[in-house]
N, CA, C and O atoms as a GROMACS GRO file, in nm:
protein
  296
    1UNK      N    1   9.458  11.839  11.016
    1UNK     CA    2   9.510  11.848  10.880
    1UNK      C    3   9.416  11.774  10.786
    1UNK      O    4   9.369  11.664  10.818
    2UNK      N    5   9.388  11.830  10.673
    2UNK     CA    6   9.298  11.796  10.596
    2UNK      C    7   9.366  11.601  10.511
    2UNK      O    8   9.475  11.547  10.497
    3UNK      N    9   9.275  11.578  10.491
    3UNK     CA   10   9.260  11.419  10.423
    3UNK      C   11   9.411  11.411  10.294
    3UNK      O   12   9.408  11.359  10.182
    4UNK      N   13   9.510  11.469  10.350
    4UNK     CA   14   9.587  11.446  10.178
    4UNK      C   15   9.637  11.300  10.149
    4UNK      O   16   9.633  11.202  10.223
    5UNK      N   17   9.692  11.314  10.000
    5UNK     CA   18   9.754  11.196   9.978
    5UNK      C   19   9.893  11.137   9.967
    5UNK      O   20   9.980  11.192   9.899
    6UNK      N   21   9.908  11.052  10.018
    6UNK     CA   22  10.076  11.002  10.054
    6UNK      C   23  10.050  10.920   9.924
    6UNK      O   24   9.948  10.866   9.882
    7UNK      N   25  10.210  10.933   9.863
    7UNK     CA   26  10.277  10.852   9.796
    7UNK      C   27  10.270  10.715   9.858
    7UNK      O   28  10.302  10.696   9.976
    8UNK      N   29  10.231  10.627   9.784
    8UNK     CA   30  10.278  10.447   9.912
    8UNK      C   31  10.337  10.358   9.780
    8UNK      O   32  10.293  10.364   9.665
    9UNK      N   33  10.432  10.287   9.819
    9UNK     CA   34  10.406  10.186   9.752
    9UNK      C   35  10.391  10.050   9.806
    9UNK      O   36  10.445  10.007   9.909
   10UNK      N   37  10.301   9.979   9.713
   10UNK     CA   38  10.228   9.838   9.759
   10UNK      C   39  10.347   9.707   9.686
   10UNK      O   40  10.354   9.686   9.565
   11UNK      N   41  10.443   9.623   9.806
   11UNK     CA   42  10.496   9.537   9.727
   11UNK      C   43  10.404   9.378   9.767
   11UNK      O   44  10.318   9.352   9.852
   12UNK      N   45  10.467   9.298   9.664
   12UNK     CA   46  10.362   9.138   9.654
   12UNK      C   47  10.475   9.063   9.641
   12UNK      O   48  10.571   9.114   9.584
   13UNK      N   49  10.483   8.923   9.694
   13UNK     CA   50  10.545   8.807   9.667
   13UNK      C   51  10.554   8.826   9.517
   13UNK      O   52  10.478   8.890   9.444
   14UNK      N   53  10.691   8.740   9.481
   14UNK     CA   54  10.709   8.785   9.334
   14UNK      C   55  10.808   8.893   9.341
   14UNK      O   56  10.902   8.853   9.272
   15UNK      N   57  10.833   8.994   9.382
   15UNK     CA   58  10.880   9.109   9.340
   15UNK      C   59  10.855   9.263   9.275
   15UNK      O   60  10.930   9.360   9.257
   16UNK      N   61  10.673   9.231   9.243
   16UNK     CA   62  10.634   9.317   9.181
   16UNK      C   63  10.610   9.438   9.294
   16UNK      O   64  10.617   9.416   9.415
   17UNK      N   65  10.580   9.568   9.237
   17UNK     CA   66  10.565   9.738   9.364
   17UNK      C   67  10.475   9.797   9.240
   17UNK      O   68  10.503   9.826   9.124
   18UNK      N   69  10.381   9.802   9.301
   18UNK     CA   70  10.265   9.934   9.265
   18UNK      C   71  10.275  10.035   9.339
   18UNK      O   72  10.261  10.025   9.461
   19UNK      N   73  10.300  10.144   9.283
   19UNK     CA   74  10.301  10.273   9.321
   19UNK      C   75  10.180  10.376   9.329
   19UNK      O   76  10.143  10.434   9.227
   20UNK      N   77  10.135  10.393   9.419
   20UNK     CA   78   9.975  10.444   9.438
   20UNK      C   79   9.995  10.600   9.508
   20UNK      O   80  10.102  10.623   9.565
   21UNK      N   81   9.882  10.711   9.501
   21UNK     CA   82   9.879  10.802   9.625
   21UNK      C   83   9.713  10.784   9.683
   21UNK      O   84   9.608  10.807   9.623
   22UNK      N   85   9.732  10.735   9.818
   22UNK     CA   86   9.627  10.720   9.870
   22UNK      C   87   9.630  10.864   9.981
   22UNK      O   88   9.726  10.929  10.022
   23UNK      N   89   9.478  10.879  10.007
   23UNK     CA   90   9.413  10.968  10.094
   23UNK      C   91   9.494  10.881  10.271
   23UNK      O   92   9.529  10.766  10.246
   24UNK      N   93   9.508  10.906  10.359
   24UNK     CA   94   9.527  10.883  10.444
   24UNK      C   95   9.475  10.791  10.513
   24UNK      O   96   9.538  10.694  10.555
   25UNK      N   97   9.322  10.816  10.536
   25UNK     CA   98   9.234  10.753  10.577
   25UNK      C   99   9.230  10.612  10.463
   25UNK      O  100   9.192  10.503  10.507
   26UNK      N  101   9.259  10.621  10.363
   26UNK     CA  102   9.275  10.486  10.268
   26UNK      C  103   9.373  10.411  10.298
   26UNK      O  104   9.351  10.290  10.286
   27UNK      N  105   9.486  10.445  10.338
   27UNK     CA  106   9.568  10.403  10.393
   27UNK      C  107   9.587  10.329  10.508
   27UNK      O  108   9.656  10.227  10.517
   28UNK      N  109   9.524  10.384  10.599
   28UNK     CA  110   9.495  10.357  10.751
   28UNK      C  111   9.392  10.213  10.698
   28UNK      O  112   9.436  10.100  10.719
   29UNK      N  113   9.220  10.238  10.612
   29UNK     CA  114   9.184  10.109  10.607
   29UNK      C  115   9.260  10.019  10.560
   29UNK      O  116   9.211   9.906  10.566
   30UNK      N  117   9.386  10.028  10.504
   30UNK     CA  118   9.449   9.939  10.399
   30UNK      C  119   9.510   9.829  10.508
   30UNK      O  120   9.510   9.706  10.510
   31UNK      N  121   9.568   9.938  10.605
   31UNK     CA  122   9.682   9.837  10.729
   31UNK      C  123   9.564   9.790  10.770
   31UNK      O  124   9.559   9.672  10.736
   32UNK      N  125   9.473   9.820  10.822
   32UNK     CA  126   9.380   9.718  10.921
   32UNK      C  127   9.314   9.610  10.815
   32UNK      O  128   9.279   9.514  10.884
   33UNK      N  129   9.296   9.597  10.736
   33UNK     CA  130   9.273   9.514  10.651
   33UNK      C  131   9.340   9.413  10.606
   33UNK      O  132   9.302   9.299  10.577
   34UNK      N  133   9.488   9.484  10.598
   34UNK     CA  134   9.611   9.361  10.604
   34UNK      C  135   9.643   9.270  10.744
   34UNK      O  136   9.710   9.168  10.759
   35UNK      N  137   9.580   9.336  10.820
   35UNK     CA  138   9.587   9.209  10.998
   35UNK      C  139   9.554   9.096  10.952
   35UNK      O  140   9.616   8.992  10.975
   36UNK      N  141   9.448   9.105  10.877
   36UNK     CA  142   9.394   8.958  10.825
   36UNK      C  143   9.445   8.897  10.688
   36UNK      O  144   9.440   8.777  10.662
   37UNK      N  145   9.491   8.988  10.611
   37UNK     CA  146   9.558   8.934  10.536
   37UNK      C  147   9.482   8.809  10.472
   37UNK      O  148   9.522   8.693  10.481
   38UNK      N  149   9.348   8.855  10.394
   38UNK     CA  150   9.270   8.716  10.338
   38UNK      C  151   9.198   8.793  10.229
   38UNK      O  152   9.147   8.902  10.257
   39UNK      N  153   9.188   8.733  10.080
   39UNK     CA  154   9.126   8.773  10.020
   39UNK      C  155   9.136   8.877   9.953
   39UNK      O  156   9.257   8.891   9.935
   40UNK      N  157   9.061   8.993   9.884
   40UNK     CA  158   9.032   9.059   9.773
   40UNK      C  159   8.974   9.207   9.830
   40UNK      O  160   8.867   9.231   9.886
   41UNK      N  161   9.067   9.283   9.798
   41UNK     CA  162   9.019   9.413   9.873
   41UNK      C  163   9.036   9.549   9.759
   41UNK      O  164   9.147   9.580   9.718
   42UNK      N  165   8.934   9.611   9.725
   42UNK     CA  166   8.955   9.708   9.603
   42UNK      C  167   8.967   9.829   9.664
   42UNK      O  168   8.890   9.875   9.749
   43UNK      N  169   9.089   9.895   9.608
   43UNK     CA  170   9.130  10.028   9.689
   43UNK      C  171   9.127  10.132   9.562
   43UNK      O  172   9.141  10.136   9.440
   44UNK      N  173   9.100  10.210   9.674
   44UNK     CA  174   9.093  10.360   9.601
   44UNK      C  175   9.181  10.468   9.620
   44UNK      O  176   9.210  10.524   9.726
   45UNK      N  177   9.221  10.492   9.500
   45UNK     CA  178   9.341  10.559   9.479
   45UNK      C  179   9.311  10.709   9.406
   45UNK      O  180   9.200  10.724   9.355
   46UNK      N  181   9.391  10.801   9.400
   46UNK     CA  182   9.403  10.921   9.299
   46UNK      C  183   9.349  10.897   9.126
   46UNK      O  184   9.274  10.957   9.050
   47UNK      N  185   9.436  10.773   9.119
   47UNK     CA  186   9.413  10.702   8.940
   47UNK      C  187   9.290  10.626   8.944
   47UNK      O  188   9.226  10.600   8.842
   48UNK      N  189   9.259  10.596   9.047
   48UNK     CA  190   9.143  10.501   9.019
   48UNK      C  191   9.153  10.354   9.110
   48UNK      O  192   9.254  10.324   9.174
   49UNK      N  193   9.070  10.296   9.105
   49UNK     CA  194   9.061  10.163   9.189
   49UNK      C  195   9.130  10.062   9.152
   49UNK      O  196   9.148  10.042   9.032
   50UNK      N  197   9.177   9.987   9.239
   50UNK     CA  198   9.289   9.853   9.216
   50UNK      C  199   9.257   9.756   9.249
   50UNK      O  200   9.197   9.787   9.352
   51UNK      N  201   9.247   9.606   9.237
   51UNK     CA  202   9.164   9.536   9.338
   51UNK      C  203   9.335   9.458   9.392
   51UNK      O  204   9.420   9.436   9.306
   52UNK      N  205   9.354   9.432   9.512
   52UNK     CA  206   9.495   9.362   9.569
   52UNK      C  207   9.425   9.298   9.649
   52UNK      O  208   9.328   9.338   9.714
   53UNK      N  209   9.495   9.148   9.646
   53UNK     CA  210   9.511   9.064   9.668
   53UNK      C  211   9.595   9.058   9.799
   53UNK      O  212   9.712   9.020   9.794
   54UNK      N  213   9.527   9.100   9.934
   54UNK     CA  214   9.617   9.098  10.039
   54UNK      C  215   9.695   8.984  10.108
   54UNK      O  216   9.775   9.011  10.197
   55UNK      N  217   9.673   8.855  10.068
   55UNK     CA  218   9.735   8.783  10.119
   55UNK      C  219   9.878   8.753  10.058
   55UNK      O  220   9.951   8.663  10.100
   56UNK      N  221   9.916   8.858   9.928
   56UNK     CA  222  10.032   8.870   9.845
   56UNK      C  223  10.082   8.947   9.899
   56UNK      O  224  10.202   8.934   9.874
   57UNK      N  225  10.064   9.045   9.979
   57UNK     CA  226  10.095   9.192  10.003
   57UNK      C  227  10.209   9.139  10.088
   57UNK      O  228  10.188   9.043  10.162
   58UNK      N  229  10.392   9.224  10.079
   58UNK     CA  230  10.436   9.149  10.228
   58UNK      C  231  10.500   9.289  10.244
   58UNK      O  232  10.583   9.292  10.335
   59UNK      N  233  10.484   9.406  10.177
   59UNK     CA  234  10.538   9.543  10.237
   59UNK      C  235  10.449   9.665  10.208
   59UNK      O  236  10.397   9.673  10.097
   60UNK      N  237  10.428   9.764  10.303
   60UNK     CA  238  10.381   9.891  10.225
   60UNK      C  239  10.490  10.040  10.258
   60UNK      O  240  10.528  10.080  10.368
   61UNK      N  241  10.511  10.085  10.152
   61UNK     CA  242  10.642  10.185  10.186
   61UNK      C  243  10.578  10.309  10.185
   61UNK      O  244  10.514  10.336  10.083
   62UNK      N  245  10.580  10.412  10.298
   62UNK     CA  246  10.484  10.529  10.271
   62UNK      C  247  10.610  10.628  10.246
   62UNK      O  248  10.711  10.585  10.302
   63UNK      N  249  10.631  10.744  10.178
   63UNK     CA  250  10.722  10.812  10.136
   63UNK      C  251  10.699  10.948  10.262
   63UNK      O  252  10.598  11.012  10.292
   64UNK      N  253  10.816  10.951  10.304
   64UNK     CA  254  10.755  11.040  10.458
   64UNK      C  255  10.743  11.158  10.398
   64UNK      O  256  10.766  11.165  10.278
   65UNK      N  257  10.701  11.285  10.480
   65UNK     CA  258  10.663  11.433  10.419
   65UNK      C  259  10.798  11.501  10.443
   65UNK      O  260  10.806  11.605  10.378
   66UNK      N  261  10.913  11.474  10.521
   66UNK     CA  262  11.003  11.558  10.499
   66UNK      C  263  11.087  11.535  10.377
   66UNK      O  264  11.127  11.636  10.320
   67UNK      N  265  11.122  11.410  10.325
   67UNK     CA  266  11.202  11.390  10.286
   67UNK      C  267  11.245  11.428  10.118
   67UNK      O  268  11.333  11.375  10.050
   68UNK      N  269  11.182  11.500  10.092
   68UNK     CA  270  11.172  11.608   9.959
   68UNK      C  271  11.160  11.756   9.979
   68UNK      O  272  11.055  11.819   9.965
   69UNK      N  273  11.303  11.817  10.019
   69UNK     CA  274  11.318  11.935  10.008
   69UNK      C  275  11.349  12.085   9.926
   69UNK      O  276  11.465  12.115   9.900
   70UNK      N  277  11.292  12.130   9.908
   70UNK     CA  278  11.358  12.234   9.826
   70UNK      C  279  11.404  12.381   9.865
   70UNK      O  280  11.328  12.460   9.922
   71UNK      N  281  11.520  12.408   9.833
   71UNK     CA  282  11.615  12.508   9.896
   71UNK      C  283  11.724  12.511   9.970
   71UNK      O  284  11.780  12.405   9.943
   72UNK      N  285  11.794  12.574  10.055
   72UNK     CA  286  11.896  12.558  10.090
   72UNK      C  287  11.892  12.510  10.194
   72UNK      O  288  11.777  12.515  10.238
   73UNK      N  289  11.972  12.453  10.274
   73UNK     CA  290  12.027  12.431  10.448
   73UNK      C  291  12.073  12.470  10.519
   73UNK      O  292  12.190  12.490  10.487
   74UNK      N  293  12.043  12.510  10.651
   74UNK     CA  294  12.123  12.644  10.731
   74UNK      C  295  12.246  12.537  10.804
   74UNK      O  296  12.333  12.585  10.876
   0.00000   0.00000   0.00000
């Protein structure tokens, strides 16, 4: 399946949620990057680049592919 982009959102100590759509593979570097959880990491997004602060980071919510349907139910 080709490179698409998931809805995620990025939450931080504080309370604040950025809402991003990353490519997959952006995603995937994002978790391995959070193992370490140190420092300044600029991600690339649909809108453009963000720089986060991973050692704020304490959730990432990916919006799954079924769960927006349209039409009826058998």
């Amino acid at each position: 399946m080709a490179d698409r982009p998931e809805r995620v959102e990025i939450g931080f100590t504080g309370g604040q949620v950025v809402a991003v759509r990353l490519a997959e593979a952006k995603l995937k570097d994002l978790r391995k990057q959070l193992e370490s959880a140190e420092g300044w990491s600029d991600l690339e997004t649909e809108d453009g680049i963000i720089a986060v602060d991973l050692g704020h980071v304490v959730f990432i919510r990916v919006a799954g592919a079924g769960e927006q349907q349209v039409g009826f139910g058998g």
